[in-house]
C-alpha positions, 0 to 999 in steps of 0.5 A: 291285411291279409289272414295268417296261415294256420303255420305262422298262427302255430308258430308265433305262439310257439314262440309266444309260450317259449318266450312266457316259460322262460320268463317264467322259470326266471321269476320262480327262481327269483321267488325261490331266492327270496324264499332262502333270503326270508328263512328265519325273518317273521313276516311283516318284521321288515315291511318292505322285504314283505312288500317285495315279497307279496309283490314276487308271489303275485307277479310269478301267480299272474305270469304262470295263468298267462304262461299256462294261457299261451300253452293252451292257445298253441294246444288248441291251434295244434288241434285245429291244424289236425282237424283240418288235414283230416 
């Protein structure tokens, strides 16, 4: 097998983080729909509403630590691509 150039590394997590974002802009608007659903509604009143809802926030918080990983990942090999032509 043989190593990937520095464009197709730069390029797959380009893709990578783009795929990530969108996801990402779709799971905060999910929880924003949620939040206009609960207005009102105390919390633990309706048990599986609040399960679903904690379930939301901590699936939108792990997807957004991913998403700002891929960022820094396609930063980094943006650096490392400046560095070598210089």
């Amino acid at each position: 097998m043989k190593p990937k150039k520095m464009s197709e590394e730069s390029g797959s997590a380009r893709n990578k983080f783009r795929f990530h974002f969108a996801v990402e802009i779709i799971l905060v608007a999910a929880l924003a729909i949620y939040m206009v659903l609960a207005q009102g509604q105390v919390v633990g009143d309706d048990l599986a509403f609040t399960v679903v809802g904690a379930g939301l926030m901590a699936l939108v918080t792990y997807w957004t630590l991913s998403t700002l990983r891929d960022g820094l990942e396609m930063v980094v090999l943006r650096a490392r691509g400046l560095k070598l032509k210089h």
